[in-house]
C-alpha positions, 0 to 999 in steps of 0.5 A: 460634563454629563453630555461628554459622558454619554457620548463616550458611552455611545461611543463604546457601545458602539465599537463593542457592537461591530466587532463581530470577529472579536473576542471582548475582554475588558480589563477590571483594573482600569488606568484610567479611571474615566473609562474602562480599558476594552483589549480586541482579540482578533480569532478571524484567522483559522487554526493551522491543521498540522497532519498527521504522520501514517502509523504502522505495526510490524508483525514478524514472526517464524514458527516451525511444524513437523511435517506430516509425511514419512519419506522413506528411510532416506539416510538424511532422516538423522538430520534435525531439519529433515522432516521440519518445516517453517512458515514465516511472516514479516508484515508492514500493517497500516493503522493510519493513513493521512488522506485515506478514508477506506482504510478498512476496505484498504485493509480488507484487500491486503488480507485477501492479497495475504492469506488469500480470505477476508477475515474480521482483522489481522490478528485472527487472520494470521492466528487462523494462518498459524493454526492451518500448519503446513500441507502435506505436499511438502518435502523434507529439508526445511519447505516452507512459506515465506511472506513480506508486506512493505509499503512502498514509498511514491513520489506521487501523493495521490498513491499509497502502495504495498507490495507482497512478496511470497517465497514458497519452498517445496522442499528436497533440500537441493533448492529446485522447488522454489516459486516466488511472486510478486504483487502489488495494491495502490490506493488512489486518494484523489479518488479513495479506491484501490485501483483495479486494471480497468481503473487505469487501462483503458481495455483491459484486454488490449491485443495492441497493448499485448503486441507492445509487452511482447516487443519488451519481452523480447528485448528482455529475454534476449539479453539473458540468450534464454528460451521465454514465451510470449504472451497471449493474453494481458496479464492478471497482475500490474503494479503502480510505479511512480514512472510507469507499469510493471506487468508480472509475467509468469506464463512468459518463464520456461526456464531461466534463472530471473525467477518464476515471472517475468516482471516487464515494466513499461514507462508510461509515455510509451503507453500513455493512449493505453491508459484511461483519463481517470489514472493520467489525472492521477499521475499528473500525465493530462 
């Protein structure tokens, strides 16, 4: 009887010994008295990693300045809004990003983008943007600076992307001193960078390429029977699309009723030799 004991002993030590991968948890209150009761559980399996949503912050706010200038002794001086300006700014803020490990360089560009500096964060910049007022060229009836920032939703997971669009109204009340722009930031997170023109042209100067947004131009152009220029040089501006580029085109405006750039996109198997290796890894094009 002793015998059989120590053997069942080396046959527990044994087992207790070559589990590596296993939590022992032994039961003090034993059915069988014989023997305590030994439960093996298995932790080799790794603990799901459930993702985590991107958080953003809206920042939407209106103020309204007295102008600084006198305009004459016009009879609209009565009006309320005749001498009152506004500024205003309706912004999708990034606080987190899945998959983005430069937010804060992230940020810092679209602050730049925005109010044209870097500043330590958000809330001084737009407080510092408050405070500047409104310029003094501006005329009566209402001027003013409207400002958006919205992300864009792509198809791509590499991209996260944002577009600003900027109103500026110069005031006279008749609506001709208006400009707006358009611009855009992506954010590859294959590479965890912003993309730059040379990051996804592969010269960025291309005349050839040039020849090609003309032929669009063109196309663009006629349709809407309106006087355009053609371009030169590229453009300083492109935006990411999940299906090609848009190049924004303000020197192509003289005058016509599109606005005050021409946004003239161009699918990407159209200019896919243009592109570097790098971005068609990106867009999935190799």
């Amino acid at each position: 009887m002793k015998h059989k004991v120590f053997i069942t002993g080396i046959l527990i030590s044994f087992v207790l010994s070559s589990c590596n991968n296993t939590t022992k948890k032994v039961d003090n209150n034993p059915t069988n008295d014989s023997a305590a009761s030994i439960v093996l559980v298995d932790k080799s399996a790794p603990e799901k990693v459930v993702a985590q949503p991107d958080r953003f912050v809206t920042y939407k706010k209106t103020e309204r300045y007295h102008l600084n200038t006198e305009w004459g002794t016009d009879e609209g001086q009565e009006d309320p809004s005749y001498n009152v300006g506004h500024k205003s700014l309706d912004l999708q803020w990034p606080v987190y990003l899945n998959g983005v490990t430069q937010l804060p360089i992230l940020q810092d560009h679209l602050m730049i983008l925005i109010f044209g500096k870097s500043c330590p964060d958000i809330q001084s910049a737009m407080a510092e943007y408050w405070n500047l007022g409104m310029i003094d060229e501006c005329g009566p009836y209402d001027p003013g600076e409207e400002i958006t920032l919205k992300r864009v939703k792509s198809n791509n997971p590499n991209f996260v992307q944002f577009i600003l669009k900027r109103m500026v109204n110069w005031g006279g009340g008749t609506g001709a001193s208006i400009e707006t722009s358009t611009k855009g930031i992506t954010y590859d997170k294959r590479v965890q960078k912003i993309l730059r023109k040379k990051d996804i042209l592969k010269n960025p100067h291309s005349y050839q390429l040039v020849q090609v947004l003309n032929q669009e131009i063109k196309k663009i152009m006629t349709t809407y029977h309106e006087e355009y220029n053609l371009l030169t040089k590229m453009p300083n501006d492109v935006i990411v699309s999940d299906k090609g580029l848009t190049f924004m085109c303000p020197e192509c405006i003289q005058y016509t009723a599109q606005g005050d750039e021409l946004e003239v996109f161009v699918p990407y198997f159209r200019i896919a030799n243009y592109l570097t290796n790098d971005f068609k890894q990106s867009i999935n094009m190799q």
